[in-house]
Structures are given as C-alpha cells and as structure tokens.
MINUDREN-826043 format. One record per residue (C-alpha): residue number from 0; x, y, z. Coordinates in Angstrom, 3 decimals, always signed. Example, Ala and Ser with C-alpha at 12.3 -4.5 7.8 and 13.67 -1.06 7.14 Angstrom:
<nodes>
{0, {+12.300, -4.500, +7.800}}
{1, {+13.670, -1.060, +7.140}}
</nodes>
This chain:
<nodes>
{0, {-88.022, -21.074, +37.757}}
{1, {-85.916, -19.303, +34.933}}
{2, {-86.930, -16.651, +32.942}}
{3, {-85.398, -15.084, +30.055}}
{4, {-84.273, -11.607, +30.747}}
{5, {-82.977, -10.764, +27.312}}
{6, {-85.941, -10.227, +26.178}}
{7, {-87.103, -7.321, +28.677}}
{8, {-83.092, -5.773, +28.826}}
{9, {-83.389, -5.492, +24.761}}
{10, {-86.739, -3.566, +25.145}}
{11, {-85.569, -1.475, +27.838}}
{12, {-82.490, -0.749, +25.729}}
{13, {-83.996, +0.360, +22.652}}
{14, {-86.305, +2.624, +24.879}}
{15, {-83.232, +4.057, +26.444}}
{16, {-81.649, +4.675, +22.670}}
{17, {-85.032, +6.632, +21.905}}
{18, {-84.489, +8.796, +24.924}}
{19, {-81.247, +9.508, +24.455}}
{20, {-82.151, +10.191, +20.515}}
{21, {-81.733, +14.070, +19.752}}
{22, {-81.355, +14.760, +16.315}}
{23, {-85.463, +14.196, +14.601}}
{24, {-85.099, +11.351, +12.332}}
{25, {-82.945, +9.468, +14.708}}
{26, {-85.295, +10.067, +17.387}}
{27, {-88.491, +9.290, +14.870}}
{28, {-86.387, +5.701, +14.062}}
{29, {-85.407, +5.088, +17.760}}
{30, {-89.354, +5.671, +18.685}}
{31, {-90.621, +3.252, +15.639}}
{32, {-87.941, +0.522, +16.706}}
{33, {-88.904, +0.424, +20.193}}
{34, {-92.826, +1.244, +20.674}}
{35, {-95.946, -0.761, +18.867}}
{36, {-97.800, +1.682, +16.552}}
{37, {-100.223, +2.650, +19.129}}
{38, {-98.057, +2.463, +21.862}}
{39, {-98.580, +4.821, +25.149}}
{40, {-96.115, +6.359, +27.495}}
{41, {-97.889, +7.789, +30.821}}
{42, {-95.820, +9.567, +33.822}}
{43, {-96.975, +12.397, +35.916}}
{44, {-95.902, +15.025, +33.304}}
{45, {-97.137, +13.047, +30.231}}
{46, {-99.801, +11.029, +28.380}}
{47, {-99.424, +10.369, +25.290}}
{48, {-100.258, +7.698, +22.662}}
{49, {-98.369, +6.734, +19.236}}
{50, {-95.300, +7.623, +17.944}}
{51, {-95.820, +10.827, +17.338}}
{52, {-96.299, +11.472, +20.300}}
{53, {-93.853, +9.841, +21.997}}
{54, {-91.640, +11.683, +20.161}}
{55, {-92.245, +14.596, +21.455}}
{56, {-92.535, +13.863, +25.181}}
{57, {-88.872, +13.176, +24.423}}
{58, {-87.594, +16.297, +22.101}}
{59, {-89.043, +18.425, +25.152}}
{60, {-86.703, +16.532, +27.969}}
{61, {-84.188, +17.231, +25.506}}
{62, {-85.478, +21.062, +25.122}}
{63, {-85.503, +21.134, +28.854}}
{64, {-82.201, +19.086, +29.862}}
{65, {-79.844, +19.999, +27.080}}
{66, {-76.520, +18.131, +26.944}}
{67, {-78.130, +15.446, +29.123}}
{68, {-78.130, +11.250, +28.508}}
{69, {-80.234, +8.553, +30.203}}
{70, {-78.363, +5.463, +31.239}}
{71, {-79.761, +2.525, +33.064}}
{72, {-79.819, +2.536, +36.860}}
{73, {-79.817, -1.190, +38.101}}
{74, {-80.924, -4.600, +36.676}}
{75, {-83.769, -5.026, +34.357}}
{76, {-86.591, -7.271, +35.609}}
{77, {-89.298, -8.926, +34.203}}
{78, {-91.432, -11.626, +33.760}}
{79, {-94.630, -12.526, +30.760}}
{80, {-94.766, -9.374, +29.002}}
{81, {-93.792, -6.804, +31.710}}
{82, {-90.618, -5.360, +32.381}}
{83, {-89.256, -2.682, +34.798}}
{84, {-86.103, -1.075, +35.271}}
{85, {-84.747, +2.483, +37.043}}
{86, {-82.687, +5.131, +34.558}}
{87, {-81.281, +7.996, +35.493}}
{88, {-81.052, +11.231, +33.547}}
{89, {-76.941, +12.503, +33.673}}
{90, {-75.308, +15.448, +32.416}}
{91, {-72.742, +14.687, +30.274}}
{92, {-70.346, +18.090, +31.847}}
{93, {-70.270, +17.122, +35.082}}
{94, {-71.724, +13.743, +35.798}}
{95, {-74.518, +15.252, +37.750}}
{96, {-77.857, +13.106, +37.845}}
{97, {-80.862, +15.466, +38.770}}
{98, {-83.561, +13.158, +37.687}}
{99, {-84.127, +9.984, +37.786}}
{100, {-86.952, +7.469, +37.714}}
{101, {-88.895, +4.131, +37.403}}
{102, {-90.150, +2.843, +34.711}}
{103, {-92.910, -0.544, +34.209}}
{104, {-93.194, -1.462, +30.405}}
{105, {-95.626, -3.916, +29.046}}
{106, {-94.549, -5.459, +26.030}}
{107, {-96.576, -6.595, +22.877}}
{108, {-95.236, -10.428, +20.769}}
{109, {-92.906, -8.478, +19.193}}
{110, {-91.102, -6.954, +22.104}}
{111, {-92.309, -3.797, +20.835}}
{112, {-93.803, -1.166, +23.960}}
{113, {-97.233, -0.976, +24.435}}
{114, {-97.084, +0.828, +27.570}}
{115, {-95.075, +2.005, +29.344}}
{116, {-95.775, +3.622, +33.111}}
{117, {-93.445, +6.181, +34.443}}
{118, {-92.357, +6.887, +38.173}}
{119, {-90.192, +10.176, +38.847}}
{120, {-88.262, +9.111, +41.979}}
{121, {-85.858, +12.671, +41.810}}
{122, {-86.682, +15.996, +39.959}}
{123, {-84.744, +19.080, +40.193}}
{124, {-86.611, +21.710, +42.162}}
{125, {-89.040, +23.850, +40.103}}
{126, {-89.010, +21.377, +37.484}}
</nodes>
C-alpha cells in the first residue's frame, strides 16, 4: 500500500512557517495559507477557532519564548486526511529545546487545517 506523503509534509510545513511567523502580517498570511477559514487548533493551553484566533495562540508563544523557532522533529505521517508529526520549539542562542510536542492535523480537500490536536510532550517548569 503507498500513500502519498507530500501531501501531509506540505501541510505540516506551512503550519510550521505560521509558527515560526513573528512579525503580524506575516503571521496573519502564514495562518490564512495554512488553516481552512474556520479552522481549530486545540492543546492543553488553547482552544481556539478561525484565524484570528489562531493567530494569536501563536503571537503569545512568541510573547512567551522570544528568539525561539519551531522545526520539525521526525517524519511526517499520514494517511486520508490526517496527518501527524512531532516539532520541537529551539532557541535560536543556544540550541536549547525546552518544549516540544505532538501534533495530529486533519486536513480539509484543499490541504488546508481543519483541526489540528496538540500534545505537549516537554514544557519548561512553571510554564
């Protein structure tokens, strides 16, 4: 059985270029490019629906982990419209990586996000 993985590694690279997105418009672009309209992002910090607020869920890791980039951690896997892949969140200075996580997407015919389901697997303490 063969599946095609481009389609789930482009996803989960535009949704890496959102995160890593600091400046507002490039962030408001990155967001549009990569989730449906409606689109949801859930992890145990956050629920949110729409761009909007996506956007925001973002600017705050930003607020809170300045000078920091998310890069991919592993393969990207998926199969009909669900993808998941680990990331890790790495600070430029020093190549440090205090968070990282898990993350299962859900796709719409576009490739666009509809949902995506978060999984911290390492936090900083008193974060």
């Amino acid at each position: 059985m063969s599946v095609n993985t481009e389609r789930y590694e482009t996803a989960a690279a535009r949704y890496l270029e959102a995160w890593n997105a600091t400046e507002p418009e490039a962030l408001r672009k990155a967001v549009a490019a990569a989730w449906a309209a409606d689109g949801s992002y859930t992890d145990p910090l956050a629920d949110v629906r729409g761009h909007e607020g996506v956007a925001a869920v973002i600017a705050a890791a930003h607020e809170q982990f300045p000078g920091f980039v998310f890069r991919p951690l592993g393969a990207v896997d998926g199969h009909h419209d669900t993808a998941r892949f680990g990331w890790e969140l790495v600070n430029e200075a020093d190549g440090s990586a205090p968070v990282a996580g898990f993350d299962v997407v859900t796709l719409d015919g576009e490739g666009r996000i509809r949902q995506v389901l978060g999984f911290l697997d390492r936090v900083p303490a008193g974060a």
